[in-house]
N, C-alpha and C positions, 0 to 999 in steps of 0.2 A: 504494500500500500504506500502510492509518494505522498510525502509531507506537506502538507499547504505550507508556502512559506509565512512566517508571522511578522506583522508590523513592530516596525522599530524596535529589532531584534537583539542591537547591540546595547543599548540601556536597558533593557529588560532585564537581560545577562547581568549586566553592571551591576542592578538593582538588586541581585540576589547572591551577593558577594558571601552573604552570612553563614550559602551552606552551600555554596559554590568551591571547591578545590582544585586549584589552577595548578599546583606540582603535586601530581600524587604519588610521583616518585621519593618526594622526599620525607614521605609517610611510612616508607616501605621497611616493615616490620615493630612502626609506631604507630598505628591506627588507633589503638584503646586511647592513645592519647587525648583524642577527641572530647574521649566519654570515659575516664578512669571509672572502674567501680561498675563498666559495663557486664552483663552476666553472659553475653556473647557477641562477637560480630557476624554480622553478615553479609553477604554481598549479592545484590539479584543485576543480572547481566540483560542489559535493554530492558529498562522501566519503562520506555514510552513516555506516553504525559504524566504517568504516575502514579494512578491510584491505586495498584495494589500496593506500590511503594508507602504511600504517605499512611492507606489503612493501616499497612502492617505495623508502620512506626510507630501511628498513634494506639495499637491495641496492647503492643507492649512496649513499653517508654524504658524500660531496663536492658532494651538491646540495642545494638549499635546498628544500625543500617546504610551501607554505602551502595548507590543506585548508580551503577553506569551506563551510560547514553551518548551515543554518538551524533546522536544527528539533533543539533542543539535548536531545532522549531522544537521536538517533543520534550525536549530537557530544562528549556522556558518554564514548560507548561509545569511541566512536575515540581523545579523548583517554587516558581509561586506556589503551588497549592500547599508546599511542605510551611511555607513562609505563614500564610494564612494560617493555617493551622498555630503556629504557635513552636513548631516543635524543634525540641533540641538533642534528637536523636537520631537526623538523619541527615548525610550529607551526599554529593553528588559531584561524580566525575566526567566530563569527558575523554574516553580511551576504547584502543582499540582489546577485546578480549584475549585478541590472539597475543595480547603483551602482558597480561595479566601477572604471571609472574615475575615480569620486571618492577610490578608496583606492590603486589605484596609478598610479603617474605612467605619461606617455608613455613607450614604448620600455621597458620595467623588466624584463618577464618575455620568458624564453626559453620557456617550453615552456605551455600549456593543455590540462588532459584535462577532457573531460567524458564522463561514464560513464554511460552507462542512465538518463539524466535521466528525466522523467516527458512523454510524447510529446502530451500536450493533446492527446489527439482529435478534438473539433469546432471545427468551422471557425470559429465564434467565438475560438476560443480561441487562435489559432496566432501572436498573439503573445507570448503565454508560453511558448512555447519558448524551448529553451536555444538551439538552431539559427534560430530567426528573425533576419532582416539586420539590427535593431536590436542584436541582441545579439553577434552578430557584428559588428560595425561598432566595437562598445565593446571587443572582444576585440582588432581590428586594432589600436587605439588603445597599447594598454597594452602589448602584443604588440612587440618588435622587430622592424626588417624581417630576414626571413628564421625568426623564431619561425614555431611550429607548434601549431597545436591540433589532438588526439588524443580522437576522437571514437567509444565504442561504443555500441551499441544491439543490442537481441534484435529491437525493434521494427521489420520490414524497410519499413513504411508510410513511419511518419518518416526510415528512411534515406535510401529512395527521394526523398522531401521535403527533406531537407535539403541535399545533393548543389547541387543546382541553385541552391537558396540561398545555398551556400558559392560557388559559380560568379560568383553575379550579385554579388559583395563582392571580384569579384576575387582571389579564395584559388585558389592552384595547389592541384590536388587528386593526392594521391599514393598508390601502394599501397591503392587502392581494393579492399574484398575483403565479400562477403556471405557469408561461411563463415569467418570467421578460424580455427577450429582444425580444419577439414577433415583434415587431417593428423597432429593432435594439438595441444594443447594448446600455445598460444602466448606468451611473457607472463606478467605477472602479473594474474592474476584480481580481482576482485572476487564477495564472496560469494555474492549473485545471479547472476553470468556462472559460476559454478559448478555450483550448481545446474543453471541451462539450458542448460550441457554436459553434463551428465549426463543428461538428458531426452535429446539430440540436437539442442537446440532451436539452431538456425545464428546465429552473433555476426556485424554485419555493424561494419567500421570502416573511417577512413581518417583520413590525415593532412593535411592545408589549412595551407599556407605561407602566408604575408602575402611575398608578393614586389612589392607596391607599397601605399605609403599613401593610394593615392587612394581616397574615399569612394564609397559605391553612388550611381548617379545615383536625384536622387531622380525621376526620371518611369520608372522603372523598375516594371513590374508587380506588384503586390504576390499576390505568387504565394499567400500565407498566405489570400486570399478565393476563389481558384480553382482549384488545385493540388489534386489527391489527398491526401485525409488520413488521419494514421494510425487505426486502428480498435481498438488494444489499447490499452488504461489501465494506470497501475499507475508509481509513484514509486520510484526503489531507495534503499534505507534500510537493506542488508544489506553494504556495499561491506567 
């Protein structure tokens, strides 16, 4: 999905200095320092405009939440809504994920979400996923043993695809579910996963533990040239 571009984009920015992080390199393996006394960090990769980001922060104000966003029309958006709210538990980067471990250290973060990333459909493409072993491998890294990364998608192609990916990285996979709100409404949403609950459209997620630091071997299959891939397009930018 492209971004509408937003009015007077660069004051906006300016205006939201407070939880805006311009070196987040220079953070890198001092994040608590934000939030001493915080009872964990986490980091959700493409917040969109926000609002699973800002809910999350504000339902529990004891964790530390850093929301990264590349494409700074939806990181506007998110940043205001964090500002409005009041809150002083969540900050926001712009960076690329595939660098993620040049900005936090080993072992730092408890928790990884990634939400309705953009599923790169063709097979050329399936190392830009957020779920390809490269990127998980850089997730293990930064991840402590026993952190979790917290994974939805609408897209049941790339779940299916990822599952197996998460597998061969060695990730225990938990609470596997292709319908998470079957019963009602689970969690906290993002904007998008709103929407395609209300279509009916089935949210598929799970949870993948790092319960050891060993790396993927690399003569391991690269599943990303032969594996089933997903068929629906579309980036979330409404979070």
């Amino acid at each position: 999905m492209r971004m509408r571009r937003r009015n007077n984009l660069a004051p906006r920015m300016e205006a939201c200095e407070s939880v805006w992080i311009h070196e987040p390199e220079a953070l890198r393996g001092s994040w608590r320092s934000l939030m001493p006394g915080c009872r964990e960090l986490r980091v959700e990769v493409g917040c969109g405009k926000g609002k699973f980001t800002v809910e999350t922060a504000e339902a529990e104000p004891d964790v530390l939440l850093i929301a990264i966003e590349r494409v700074q029309d939806a990181l506007v958006l998110a940043m205001e809504a964090a500002i409005r709210k009041g809150l002083k538990n969540v900050f926001f980067v712009s960076l690329d994920a595939a660098n993620i471990d040049q900005f936090f250290a080993d072992d730092e973060i408890d928790l990884l979400y990634i939400n309705f990333c953009d599923p790169w459909p063709r097979k050329k493409n399936a190392k830009r996923r957020l779920t390809y072993h490269t990127f998980l491998e850089k997730y293990k890294k930064v991840l402590k043993l026993g952190g979790q990364i917290h994974f939805k998608t609408d897209n049941a192609n790339l779940f299916a695809w990822s599952l197996p990916e998460m597998e061969s990285c060695f990730l225990e996979l938990r609470n596997v579910t292709d319908d998470l709100h079957a019963n009602g409404p689970v969690g906290i949403m993002t904007g998008y996963e709103e929407k395609f609950y209300a279509l009916g459209t089935p949210i598929n997620r799970v949870e993948a533990v790092v319960v050891t630091k060993t790396p993927r071997p690399a003569d391991v299959k690269d599943e990303g040239e032969d594996n089933d891939t997903p068929t629906d397009d579309g980036k979330e930018q409404e979070s």
